[in-house]
Each structure stands twice: as structure tokens, then as C-alpha cells.
N, C-alpha and C positions, 0 to 999 in steps of 0.2 A: 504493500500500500504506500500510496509516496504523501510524505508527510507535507505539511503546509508550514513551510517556514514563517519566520517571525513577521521577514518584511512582505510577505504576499498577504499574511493573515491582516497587516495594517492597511495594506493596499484595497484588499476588499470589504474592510469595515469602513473606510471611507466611502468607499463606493454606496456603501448601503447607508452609509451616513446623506449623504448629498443626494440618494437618489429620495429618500425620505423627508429630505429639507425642500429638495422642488416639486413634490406631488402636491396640489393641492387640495385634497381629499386622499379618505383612508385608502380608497377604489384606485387612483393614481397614482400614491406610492408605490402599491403592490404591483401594478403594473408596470413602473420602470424597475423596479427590482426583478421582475419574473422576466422582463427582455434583457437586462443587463448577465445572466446567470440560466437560458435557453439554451444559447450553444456549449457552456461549459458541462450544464447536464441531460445535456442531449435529449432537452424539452421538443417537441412537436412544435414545429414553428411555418407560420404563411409568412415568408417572407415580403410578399409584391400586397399584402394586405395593409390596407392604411389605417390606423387606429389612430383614435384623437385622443390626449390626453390634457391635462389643465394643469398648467405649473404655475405655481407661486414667486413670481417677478420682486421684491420691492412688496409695497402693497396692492401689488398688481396681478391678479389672475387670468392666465393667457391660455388660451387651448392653442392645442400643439398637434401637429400631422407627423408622425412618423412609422417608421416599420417593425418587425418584430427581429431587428438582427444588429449586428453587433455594433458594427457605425452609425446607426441614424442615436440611438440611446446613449451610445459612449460620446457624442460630440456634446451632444446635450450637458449630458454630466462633467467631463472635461471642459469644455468653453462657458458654459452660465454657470454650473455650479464651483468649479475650482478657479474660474477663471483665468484662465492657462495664458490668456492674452493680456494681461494686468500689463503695461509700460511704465514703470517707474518714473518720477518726475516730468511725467506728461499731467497736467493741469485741467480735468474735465473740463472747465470754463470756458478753457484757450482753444480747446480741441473744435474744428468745425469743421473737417473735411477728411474722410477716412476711404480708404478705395479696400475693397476685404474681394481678395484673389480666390477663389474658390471656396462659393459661396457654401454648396451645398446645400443643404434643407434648412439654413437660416440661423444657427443657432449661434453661430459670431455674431451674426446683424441684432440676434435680440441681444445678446453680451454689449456691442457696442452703445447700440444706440437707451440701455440703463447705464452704462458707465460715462456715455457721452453725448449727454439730453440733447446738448446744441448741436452733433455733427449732422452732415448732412450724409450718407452715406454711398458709395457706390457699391455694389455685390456685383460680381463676374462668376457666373456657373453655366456651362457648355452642356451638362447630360440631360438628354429628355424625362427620366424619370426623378431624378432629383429636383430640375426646374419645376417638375406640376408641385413638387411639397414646396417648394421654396416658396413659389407666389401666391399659395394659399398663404403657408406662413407668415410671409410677409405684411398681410392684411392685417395682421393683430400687432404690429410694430408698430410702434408710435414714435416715427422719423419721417425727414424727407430724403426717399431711397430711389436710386436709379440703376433701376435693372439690366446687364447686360447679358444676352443670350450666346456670349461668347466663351472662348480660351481665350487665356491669354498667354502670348510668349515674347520672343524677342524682334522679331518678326510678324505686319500683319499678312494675312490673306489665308488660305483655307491650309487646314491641319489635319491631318488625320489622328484621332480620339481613340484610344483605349478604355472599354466600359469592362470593366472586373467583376468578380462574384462580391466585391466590398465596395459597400455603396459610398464609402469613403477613400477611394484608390483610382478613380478614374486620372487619367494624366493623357498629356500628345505623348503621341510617340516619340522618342528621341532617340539617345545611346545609351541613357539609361534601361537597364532591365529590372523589369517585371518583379517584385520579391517572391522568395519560393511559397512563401504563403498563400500567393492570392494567383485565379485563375482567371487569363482572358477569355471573354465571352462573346465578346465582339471588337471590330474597329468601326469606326464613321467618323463621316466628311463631319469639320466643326467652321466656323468660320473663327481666324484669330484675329485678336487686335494687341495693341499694346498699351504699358501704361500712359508712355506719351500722348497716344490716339487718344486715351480716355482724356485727357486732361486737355486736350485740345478741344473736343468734344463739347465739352460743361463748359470750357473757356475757365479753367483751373490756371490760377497760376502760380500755386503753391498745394501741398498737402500735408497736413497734420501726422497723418498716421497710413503706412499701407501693410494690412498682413497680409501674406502668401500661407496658404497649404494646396500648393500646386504639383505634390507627390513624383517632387523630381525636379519640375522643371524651375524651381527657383537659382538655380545657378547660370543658366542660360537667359533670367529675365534681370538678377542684379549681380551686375559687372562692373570691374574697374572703369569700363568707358563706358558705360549707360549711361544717359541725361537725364532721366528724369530724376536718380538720387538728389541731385542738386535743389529741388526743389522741395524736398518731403521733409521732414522734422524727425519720424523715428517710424522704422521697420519692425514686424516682428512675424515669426513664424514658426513652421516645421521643418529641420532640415533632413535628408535621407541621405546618411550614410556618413564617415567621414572623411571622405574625398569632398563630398558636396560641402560639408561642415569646412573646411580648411579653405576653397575656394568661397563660400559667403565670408570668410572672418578679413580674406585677400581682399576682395572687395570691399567691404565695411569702410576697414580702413582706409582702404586708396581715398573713397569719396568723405571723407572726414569723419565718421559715425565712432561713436563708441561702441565697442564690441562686448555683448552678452553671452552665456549660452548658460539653460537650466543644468542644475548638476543632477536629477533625477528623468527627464522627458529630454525627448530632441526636440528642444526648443529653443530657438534664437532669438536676440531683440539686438537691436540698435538703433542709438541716439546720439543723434549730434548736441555736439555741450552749445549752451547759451551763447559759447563766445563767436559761433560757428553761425555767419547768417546763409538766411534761406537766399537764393538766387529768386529773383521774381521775372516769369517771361514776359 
């Protein structure tokens, strides 16, 4: 029998801590606990079945679209309930313009837009079945959000998409591969743009805040010669791998940022110090 060490047993009484703090009802609890803990104990699961559930925001009760599998529940709990995207000495006040790179079913955009009442937000998510939860979801956000039905990478015009058995692993194709964990199920046409695009777009000519969980392709979108870092105020994300991790901390610095990274999650953040100004185009 294999035992449950000290730090997994901590890892998932959190889990059950936080999925318990965001049900809002006894009926809601149990159900992001029974989806957090389906595939470890080989529960009967609809995955493409959309169940609504009611999280407790603030004093705010939001119902919620998600699935019965391991990324629509774990982002949830990861992004609202732990916060995973907190940027140190960024100022909710100051904060008004956030661009969030792979949206997925919304659960950054509801993170940001309670940590950052003023921003105004952009979400980028390219998969057709994540999009239908996104813009349901979306409707219970209380922001001004601008939807793009794109990828994005470093390069615009049409990409070819990787859609996985993890509703949180879709990525373009690149030279990065696949993790052995997760299985492709399809590819399709996406159309891509970039962050520049985007910011020419809104007629942006600065940004606060941009995360990435673009499952790979963040190395290819922030580079030592990318233009748009010049403009943004603080980065934060996912990185894959640490090849990928060595080349964002390369970059980071080249374009002036201070360099983070979580000592438990592959998580990265960067910010530029106070003394470092924004470029305005």
C-alpha cells in the first residue's frame, strides 16, 4: 500500500480546505471536493457534462460552468482560491489594464477582476469547448472584458492548435512536446495574434499586468527583443520545464523586470522596480 506522505497529506487538506471555503452551499462544497478527488479514485465521471456550481466570491455568490475533470476544478481552486497569481507590490488601485493569455473557463478573469475592481480586462482562449464555458462565465464577472477568440504567439496569422485529453493543456504547436501525461486528440486551424496586435487593437499604450498559461508557448511570446515588455509593468505565469524557466528569467532581465519564481509551483512573476519607466507608444 503506498503510504501518503506528510507533504501530499498537507497538499490535499488544502485542497479540501479551499474547495470548502469556495462552495457556496453545503450541495457545492461536496461537489468540488467529489470533482477534485474522481480521477484519483476512479469515480464514474461525464466529462463533456457541464455542471453549475455557486462559489462564494468576497461577499459575492457567483455560479460557475465547469466539468467533472481535473483542470476545469483544479484552476478554480488554484487561481480564486490560492491565488496563485497574487503580484506582489502591484497596487489594486493602480492596476487598470490586465491582458490574461489563456483564458480558459474564466477562473483568472474572476481572480482578477476581485483582486483588481478597476482593471479593465483582456482574456485570449482559442478552444471551442472551453470558449462556450468561458462566455457563459464571463457573464457573472463584474469587469469590462474583451474577448478574444484567438492564440496567441509571437507571430500573427493562422496556427495550428493542439486540443489534449486536459482541458487545461491545449497549446500551438511548436518544438515543444506534448508531456507524457497528456494525450492529443486532435489538431485545428486557430487564428493567432499577438500581444502587440492586442494593444494596438484597444489602442493600449501601456499595461499593468499580463499572465500567460500558454502551456509552452511562453518562451516564444517573451523574448529578449519583444516590444511589447517595454510597455507592461509586471508579468506572471506558468513556466514548462527548465529550459523554458532559464530562457523567461534570460528575458526578464534583458527587458528590465525583476525576476521571481515560486519555490513550490512552476510559477513565475516579474516586475519592473518603480525606478524603471513604462515606455508609452
Amino acid at each position: 500500500m503506498r503510504l501518503l506522505t506528510m507533504p501530499n497529506f498537507q497538499f490535499h487538506l488544502r485542497q479540501l480546505r479551499l474547495a470548502a471555503k469556495l462552495g457556496a452551499t453545503l450541495h457545492d462544497r461536496l461537489t468540488l471536493i467529489r470533482f477534485c478527488y474522481s480521477g484519483r479514485l476512479r469515480l464514474p465521471r461525464s466529462k463533456d457534462v457541464v455542471h453549475v456550481v455557486q462559489l462564494r466570491i468576497g461577499r459575492r455568490v457567483v455560479p460557475w460552468r465547469l466539468r467533472d475533470n481535473d483542470s476545469d476544478v483544479g484552476t478554480v481552486i488554484a487561481i480564486v482560491g490560492s491565488r496563485e497569481y497574487t503580484v506582489a507590490g502591484l497596487s489594486p488601485a493602480q492596476v487598470t489594464r490586465i491582458i490574461d493569455l489563456g483564458g480558459n473557463i474564466g477562473a483568472s478573469v474572476l481572480y482578477f477582476s476581485q483582486a483588481y475592481p478597476n482593471a479593465e480586462i483582456v482574456v485570449v482562449e482559442p478552444e471551442p469547448k472551453n470558449l462556450e464555458l468561458l462566455e457563459a462565465n464571463l457573464a457573472n464577472v463584474e469587469s469590462r472584458i474583451h474577448l478574444f477568440k484567438e492564440a496567441v504567439g509571437a507571430t500573427p496569422g493562422i496556427g495550428r492548435f493542439r486540443v489534449t485529453d486536459w482541458s487545461g493543456g491545449h497549446s500551438l504547436e511548436t518544438d515543444v512536446a506534448l508531456p507524457d501525461s497528456r494525450t492529443l486528440e486532435r489538431s485545428i486551424d486557430v487564428d493567432v495574434t499577438t500581444i502587440e496586435a492586442i494593444m494596438a487593437r484597444l489602442q493600449w499604450d501601456k499595461v499593468d499586468l499580463v499572465k500567460m498559461d500558454i502551456e509552452g508557448g511562453e518562451v516564444a511570446v517573451f523574448r529578449p527583443d519583444s516590444a511589447w515588455p517595454r510597455h507592461v509593468r509586471a508579468v506572471v505565469g506558468e513556466y514548462h520545464g527548465e529550459a523554458a524557466l532559464a530562457a523567461l528569467r534570460h528575458a526578464a532581465k534583458h527587458q528590465g523586470f525583476e525576476f521571481r519564481v515560486d519555490p513550490i509551483r512552476p510559477l513565475f512573476c516579474a516586475v519592473k522596480p518603480e525606478s524603471v519607466p513604462l515606455q508609452v507608444t
